[in-house]
C-alpha positions as CSV (number, residue, x, y, z in Angstrom):
1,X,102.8,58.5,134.3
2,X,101.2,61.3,135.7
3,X,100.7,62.8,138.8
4,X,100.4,66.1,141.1
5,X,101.2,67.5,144.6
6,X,101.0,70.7,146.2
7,X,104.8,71.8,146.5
8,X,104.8,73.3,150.1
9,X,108.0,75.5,149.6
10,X,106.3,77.2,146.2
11,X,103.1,77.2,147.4
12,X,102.5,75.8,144.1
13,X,100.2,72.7,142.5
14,X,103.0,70.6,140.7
15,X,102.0,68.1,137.9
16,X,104.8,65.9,136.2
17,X,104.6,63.9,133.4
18,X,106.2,61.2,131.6
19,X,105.4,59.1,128.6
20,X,101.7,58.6,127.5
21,X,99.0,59.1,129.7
22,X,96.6,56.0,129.6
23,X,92.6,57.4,130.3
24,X,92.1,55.7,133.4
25,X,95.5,56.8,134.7
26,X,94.0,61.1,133.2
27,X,91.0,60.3,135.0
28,X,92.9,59.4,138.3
29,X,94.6,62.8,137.5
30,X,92.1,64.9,136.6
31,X,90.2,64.5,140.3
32,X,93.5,64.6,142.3
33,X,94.1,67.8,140.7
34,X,90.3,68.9,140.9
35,X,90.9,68.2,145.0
36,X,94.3,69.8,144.7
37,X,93.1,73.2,143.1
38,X,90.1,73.4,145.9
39,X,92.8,73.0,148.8
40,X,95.3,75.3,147.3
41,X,92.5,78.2,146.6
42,X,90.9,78.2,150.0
43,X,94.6,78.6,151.4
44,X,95.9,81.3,148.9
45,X,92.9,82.1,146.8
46,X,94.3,81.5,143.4
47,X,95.2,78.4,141.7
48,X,98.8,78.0,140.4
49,X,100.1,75.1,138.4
50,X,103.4,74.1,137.2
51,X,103.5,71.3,134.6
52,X,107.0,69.2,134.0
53,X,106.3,67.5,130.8
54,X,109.9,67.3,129.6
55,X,109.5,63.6,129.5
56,X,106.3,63.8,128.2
57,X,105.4,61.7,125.0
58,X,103.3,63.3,122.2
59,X,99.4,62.6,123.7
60,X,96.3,61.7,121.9
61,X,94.1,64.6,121.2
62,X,91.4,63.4,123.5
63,X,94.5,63.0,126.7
64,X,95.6,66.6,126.0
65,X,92.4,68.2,126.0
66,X,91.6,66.1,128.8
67,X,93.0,68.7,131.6
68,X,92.5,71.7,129.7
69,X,88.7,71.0,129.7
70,X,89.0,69.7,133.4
71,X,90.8,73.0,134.1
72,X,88.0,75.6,132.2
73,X,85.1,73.8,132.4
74,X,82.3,75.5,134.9
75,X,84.1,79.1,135.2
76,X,86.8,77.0,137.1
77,X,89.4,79.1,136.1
78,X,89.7,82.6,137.8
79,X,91.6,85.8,136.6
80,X,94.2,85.4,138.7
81,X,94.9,81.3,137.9
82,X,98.2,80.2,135.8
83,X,99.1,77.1,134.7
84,X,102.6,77.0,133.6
85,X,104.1,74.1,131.3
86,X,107.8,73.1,130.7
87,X,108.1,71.2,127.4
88,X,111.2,70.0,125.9
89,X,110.1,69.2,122.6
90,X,108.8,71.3,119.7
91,X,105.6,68.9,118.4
92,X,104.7,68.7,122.3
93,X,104.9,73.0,122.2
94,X,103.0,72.8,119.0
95,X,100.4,70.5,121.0
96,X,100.1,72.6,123.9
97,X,100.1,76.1,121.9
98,X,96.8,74.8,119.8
99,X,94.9,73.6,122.8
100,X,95.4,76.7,125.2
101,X,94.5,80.2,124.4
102,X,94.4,81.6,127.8
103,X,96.7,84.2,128.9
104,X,96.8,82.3,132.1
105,X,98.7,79.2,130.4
106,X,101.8,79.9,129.0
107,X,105.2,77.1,127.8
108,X,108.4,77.2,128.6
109,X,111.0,75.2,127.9
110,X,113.2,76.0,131.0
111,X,111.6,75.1,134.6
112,X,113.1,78.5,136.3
113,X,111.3,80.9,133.9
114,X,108.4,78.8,134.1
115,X,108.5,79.1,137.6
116,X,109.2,82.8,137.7
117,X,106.2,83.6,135.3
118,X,103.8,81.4,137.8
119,X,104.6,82.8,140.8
120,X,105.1,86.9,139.6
């Protein structure tokens, strides 16, 4: 399963994630958070994402890069964009540490750091 929202008391784009992502169900994602990303910067100007993958299974390389290519493809991400992820296991940390080498994206493994980070 996966799926966002825009978390009104944050202010925040919220993704959670459980298991493995089939494509059709990352393409479903993918737009809703394209739609997501538009709404929350022409409200606050900058695009702030908090990932729960603690139940996240390990993905295929083509569903992890998935969102990160969604996320910096056509100078869609801005200076001032973060995309936080809490992971709970270490080959999922491993995953997510090869694929992004942004200083916007950081992972945490506790959801009030991660949260902290996003929103300083």
């Amino acid at each position: 399963m996966l799926k966002a929202i825009f978390d009104e008391q944050l202010g925040i784009i919220r993704s959670i994630s459980s298991g493995m992502t089939p494509p059709d169900e990352l393409e479903i994602y993918v737009e809703q958070l394209r739609t997501l990303r538009q709404q929350q910067r022409a409200r606050i100007g900058r695009f702030l994402h908090l990932v729960d993958a603690k139940d996240s299974a390990l993905q295929t390389q083509w569903a992890a890069e998935r969102p990160i290519r969604h996320n910096g493809s056509a100078g869609d991400m801005k200076p001032d964009d973060k995309t936080a992820v809490v992971l709970n296991s270490a080959l999922l940390r491993m995953q997510a540490a090869r694929l992004a080498n942004r200083t916007q994206f950081a992972t945490f493994t506790d959801m009030d750091e991660a949260v902290a980070w996003l929103i300083a």
